[in-house]
C-alpha positions as CSV (number, residue, x, y, z in Angstrom):
1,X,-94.1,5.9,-51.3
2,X,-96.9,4.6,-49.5
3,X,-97.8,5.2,-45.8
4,X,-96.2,2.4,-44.6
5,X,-93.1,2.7,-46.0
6,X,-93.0,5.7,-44.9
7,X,-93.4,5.1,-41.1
8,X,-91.1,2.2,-41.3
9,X,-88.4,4.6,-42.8
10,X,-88.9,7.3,-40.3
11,X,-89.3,4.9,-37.5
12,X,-85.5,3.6,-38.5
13,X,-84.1,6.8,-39.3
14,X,-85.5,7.5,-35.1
15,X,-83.5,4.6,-33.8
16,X,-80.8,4.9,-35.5
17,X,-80.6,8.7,-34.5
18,X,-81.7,7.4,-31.1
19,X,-78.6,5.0,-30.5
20,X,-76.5,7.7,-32.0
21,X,-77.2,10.3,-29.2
22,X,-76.9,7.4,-26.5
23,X,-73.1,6.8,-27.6
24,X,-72.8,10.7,-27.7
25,X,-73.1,11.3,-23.6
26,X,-69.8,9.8,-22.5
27,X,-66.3,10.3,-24.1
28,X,-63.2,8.6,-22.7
29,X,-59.6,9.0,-23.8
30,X,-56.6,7.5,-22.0
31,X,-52.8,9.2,-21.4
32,X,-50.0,7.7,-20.3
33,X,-47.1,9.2,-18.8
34,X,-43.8,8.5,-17.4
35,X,-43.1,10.2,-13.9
36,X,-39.9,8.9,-13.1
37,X,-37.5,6.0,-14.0
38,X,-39.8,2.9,-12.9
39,X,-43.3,4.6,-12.5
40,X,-45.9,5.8,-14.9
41,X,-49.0,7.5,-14.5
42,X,-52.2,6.6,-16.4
43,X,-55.0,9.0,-16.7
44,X,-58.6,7.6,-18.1
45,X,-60.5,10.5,-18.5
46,X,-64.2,10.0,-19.0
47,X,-66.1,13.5,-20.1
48,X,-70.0,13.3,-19.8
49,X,-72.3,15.8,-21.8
50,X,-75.3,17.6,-20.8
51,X,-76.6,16.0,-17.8
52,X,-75.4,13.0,-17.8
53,X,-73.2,11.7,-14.9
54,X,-70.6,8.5,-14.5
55,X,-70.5,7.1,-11.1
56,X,-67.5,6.2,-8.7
57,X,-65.7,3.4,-8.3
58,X,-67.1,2.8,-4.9
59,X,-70.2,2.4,-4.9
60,X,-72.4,0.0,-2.2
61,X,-74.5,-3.2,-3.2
62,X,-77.9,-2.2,-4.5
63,X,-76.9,0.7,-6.2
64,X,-75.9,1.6,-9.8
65,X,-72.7,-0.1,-11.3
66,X,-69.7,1.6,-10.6
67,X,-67.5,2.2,-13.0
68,X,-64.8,-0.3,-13.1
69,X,-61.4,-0.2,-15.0
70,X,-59.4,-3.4,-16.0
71,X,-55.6,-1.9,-17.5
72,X,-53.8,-5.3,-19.0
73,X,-50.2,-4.6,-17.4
74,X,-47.3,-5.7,-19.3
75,X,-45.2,-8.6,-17.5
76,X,-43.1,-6.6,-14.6
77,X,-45.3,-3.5,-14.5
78,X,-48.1,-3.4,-11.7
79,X,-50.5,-1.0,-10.1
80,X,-49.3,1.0,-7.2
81,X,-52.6,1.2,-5.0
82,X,-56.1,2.1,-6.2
83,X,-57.2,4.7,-8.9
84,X,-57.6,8.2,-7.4
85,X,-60.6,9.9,-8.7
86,X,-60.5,13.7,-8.6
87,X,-61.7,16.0,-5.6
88,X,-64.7,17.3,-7.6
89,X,-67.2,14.6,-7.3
90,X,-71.1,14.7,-6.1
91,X,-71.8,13.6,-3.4
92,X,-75.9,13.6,-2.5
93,X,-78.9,11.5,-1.8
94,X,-80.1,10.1,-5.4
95,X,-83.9,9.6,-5.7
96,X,-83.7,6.9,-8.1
97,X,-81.7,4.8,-6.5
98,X,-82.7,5.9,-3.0
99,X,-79.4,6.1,-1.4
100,X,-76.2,8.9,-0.7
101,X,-73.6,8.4,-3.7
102,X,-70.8,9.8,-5.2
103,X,-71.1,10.6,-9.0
104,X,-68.9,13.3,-11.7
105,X,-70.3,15.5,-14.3
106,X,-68.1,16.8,-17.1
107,X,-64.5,16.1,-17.5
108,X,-63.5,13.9,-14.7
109,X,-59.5,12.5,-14.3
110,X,-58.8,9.1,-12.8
111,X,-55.3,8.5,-12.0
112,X,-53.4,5.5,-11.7
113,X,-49.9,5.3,-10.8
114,X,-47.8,2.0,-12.0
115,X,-44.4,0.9,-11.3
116,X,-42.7,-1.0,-13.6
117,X,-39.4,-3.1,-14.3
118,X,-39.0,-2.4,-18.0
119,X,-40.4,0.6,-19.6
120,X,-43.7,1.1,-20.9
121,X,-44.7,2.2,-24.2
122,X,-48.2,1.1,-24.5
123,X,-51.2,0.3,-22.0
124,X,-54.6,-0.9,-22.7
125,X,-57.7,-1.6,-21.3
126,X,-61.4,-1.7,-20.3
127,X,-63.9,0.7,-19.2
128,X,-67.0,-0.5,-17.5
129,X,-69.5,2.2,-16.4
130,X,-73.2,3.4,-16.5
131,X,-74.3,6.3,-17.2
132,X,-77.6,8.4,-15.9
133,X,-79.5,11.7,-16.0
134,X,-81.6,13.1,-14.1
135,X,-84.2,10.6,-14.9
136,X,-82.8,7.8,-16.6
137,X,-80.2,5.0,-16.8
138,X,-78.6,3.8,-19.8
139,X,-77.6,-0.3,-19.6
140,X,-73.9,-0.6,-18.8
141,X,-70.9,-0.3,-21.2
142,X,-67.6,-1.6,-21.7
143,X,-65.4,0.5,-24.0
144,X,-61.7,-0.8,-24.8
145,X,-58.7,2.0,-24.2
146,X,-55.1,2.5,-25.6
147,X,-52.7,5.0,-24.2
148,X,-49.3,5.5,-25.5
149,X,-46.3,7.3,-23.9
150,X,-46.4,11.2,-24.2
């Protein structure tokens, strides 16, 4: 094999290794459960690896993106308020982006409650959210989510 070849083949075998690890630093799974007659509750669970961190829904202008969900109710079902994202969150001045905000590391619970008419077997859904370490951002993501009643 000749020497360029060769550097082409290792310098694939480095991307594709590289985009590998980038999916690796998030995880998100979705549960959905019912609570009583007419409401459901719908956990997204996001769980970062090493130092990687997902940010809050509420996040001011300038900063990172926050993460965002879109659920696709069923006709008659609806949200009931906001989702709650877990106690357990950080909350300190971030050098890169130069302001106070409010990011989770490791398995992190968002909870959305939903009433609805008829009942629910299925949910679905988008995720949008950036992720960062301690140095670094990644570009923004949307992965798609299915929960099914437990």
């Amino acid at each position: 094999m000749n020497m360029n070849r060769f550097l082409w083949t290792v310098s694939l075998v480095l991307l594709f290794l590289g985009a590998y690890a980038q999916s690796q630093e998030v995880h998100w799974s979705a549960e959905l459960s019912q609570i009583s007659e007419a409401e459901y509750e719908l956990k997204i669970i996001g769980e970062t690896t090493g130092d990687w961190v997902i940010y809050s829904q509420f996040i001011e202008e300038d900063g990172p993106l926050p993460t965002v969900f879109t659920v696709h109710y069923p006709s008659g079902a609806e949200a009931l308020g906001k989702f709650a994202e877990p106690d357990h969150s950080i909350k300190k001045m971030d050098d890169m982006f130069g302001m106070v905000l409010t990011k989770f590391k490791g398995k992190t619970e968002f909870v959305q409650r939903i009433k609805s008419k008829e009942k629910l077997s299925e949910i679905e859904g988008e995720i949008t959210f950036m992720t960062c370490d301690d140095s670094k951002c990644l570009p923004p993501r949307t992965v798609v989510f299915s929960a099914s009643l437990q």
